[in-house]
N, C-alpha and C positions, 0 to 999 in steps of 0.2 A: 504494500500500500504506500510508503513513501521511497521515497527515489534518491533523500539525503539525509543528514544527522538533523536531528529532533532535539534544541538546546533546551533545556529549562531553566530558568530563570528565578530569584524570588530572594525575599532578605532571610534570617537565617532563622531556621524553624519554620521556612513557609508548608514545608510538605514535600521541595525539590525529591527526595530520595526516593520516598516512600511513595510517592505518585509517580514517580519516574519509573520506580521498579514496575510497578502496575501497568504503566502505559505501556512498555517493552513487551509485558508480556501479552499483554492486549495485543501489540502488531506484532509479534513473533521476532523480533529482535533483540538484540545485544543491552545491556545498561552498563554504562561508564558514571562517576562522580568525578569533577574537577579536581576535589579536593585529596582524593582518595588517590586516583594519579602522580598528583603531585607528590603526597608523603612518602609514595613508592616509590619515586624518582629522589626526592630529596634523601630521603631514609629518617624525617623528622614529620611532626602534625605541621598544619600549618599554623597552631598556637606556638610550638616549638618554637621555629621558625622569625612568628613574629616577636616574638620575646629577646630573641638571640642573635636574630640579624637583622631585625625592622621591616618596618612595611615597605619600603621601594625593596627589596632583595626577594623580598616576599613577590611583589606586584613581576617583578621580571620574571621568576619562577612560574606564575601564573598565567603569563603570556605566553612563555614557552609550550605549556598545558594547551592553551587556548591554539596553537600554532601547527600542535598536533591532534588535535582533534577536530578540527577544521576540514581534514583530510580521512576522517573516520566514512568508512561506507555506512549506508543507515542503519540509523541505531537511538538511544535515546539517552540523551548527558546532561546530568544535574550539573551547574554551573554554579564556584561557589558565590557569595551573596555578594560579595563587590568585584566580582569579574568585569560586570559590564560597567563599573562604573571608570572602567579606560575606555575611551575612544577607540584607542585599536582594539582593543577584541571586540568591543562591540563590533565596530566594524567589518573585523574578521569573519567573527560568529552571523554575522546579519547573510555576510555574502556566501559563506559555507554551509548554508541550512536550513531551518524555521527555527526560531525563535518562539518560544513560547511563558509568558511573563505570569507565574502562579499566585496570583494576590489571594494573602491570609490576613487576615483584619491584625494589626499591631497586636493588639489585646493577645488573642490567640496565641501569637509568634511570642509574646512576652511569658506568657505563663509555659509554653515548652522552654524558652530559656533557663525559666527559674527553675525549671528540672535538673540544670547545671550548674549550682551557681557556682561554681569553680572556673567556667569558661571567664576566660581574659577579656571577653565583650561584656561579662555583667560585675565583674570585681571590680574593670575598670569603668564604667560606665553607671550613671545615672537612668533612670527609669524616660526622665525626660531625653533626656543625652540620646538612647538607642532609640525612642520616637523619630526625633529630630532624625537620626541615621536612614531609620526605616523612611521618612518623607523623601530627603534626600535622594536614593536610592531608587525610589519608585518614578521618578524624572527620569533617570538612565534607562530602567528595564521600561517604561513605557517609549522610552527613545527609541529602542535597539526592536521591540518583539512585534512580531507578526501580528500576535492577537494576546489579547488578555484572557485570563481562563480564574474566577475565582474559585480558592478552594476553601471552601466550609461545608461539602459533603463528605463524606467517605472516598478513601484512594481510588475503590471502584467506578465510584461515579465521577470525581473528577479527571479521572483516564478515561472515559467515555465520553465527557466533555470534550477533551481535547482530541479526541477521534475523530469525532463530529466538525470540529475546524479543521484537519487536517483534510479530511474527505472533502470541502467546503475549497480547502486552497486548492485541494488537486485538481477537480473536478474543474473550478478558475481558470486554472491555469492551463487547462487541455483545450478552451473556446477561443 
C-alpha cells in the first residue's frame, strides 16, 4: 500500500512508538525508532548523550539518523520529538516520504512523562517550561507533515486513522 517510508512525528509521549508499531503492522511493514537507531549507533541513550556531549552533538547525530532513513524502503519511523525541529530533516524527511504529525493533547503527553520522572526533560524542566516546548514544536511538525492525525483513541484506531490518509494520498496522487 505505500511506495515510501511513513515518518511519524509528535512531542515526546505522543504515542510515536506505540502507534507506529501498530500502523506497521496494519501495512505489513518494517518499524524503525529514530531514537533507538541512534543509541545503537552511538552505543549511548540519547539522554546519555545529551548530558555528556550537548545538544548540537546530539542534533548532528540525529541528522545523520535522519540521512539514513531517508533512504529506508517503506516502512514506518517514529521520529524523535525534536527531529523536525531542524530544517534539514524536516526537509529531508518531507522529500523522502509522508510525514505524519501525531497530536496528543499536552495534558496527556504530561502525565506519560510523569511516568519518568527521572527523564532529563522533567528534572530539568518546569510543567510550564515542557508546554511552552510542546507549542513550540507543534509549528515545526505542523510545518514539515503531510497531514495531522490526532491520537486520543487507542493505537488500533489511531493506525487506522492514518491508513485512511494514506489511502486518501495515494489514491491523490495516482489522478
Amino acid at each position: 500500500m505505500i511506495t515510501k517510508p511513513v515518518f511519524l512525528c509528535g512531542y515526546t509521549s505522543s504515542g510515536k512508538t506505540t502507534v507506529g508499531k501498530e500502523l506497521a503492522k496494519q501495512l505489513g511493514v518494517s518499524f524503525f525508532d529514530t531514537d533507538e537507531l541512534l543509541a545503537r549507533q552511538a552505543g549511548q541513550t540519547p539522554q546519555q548523550i545529551f548530558v555528556e556531549k550537548g545538544e548540537a552533538y546530539f542534533r548532528d547525530l540525529e541528522h545523520e539518523i535522519a540521512l539514513q532513513t531517508a533512504d529506508y524502503p517503506p516502512c514506518v519511523i517514529s521520529t524523535g520529538g525534536g527531529m523536525l525541529t531542524s530544517e534539514r530533516n524536516g526537509t529531508l524527511l518531507s522529500q523522502a516520504g509522508t510525514i505524519v504529525y501525531l497530536n496528543r493533547p499536552f495534558e496527556a503527553c504530561y502525565r506519560s512523562l510523569m511516568q519518568n520522572p527521572d527523564r532529563p526533560l522533567i528534572k530539568n524542566n518546569t510543567k510550564e517550561e515542557l508546554r511552552e516546548r510542546y507549542e513550540k514544536r507543534a509549528v515545526s511538525y505542523r510545518t514539515y507533515a503531510d497531514f495531522t492525525v490526532k491520537n486520543d483513541r487507542t493505537p488500533q484506531l489511531t493506525a487506522q486513522r492514518i491508513m485512511e490518509f494514506l489511502k486518501t494520498e495515494q489514491t491523490t496522487k495516482q489522478t
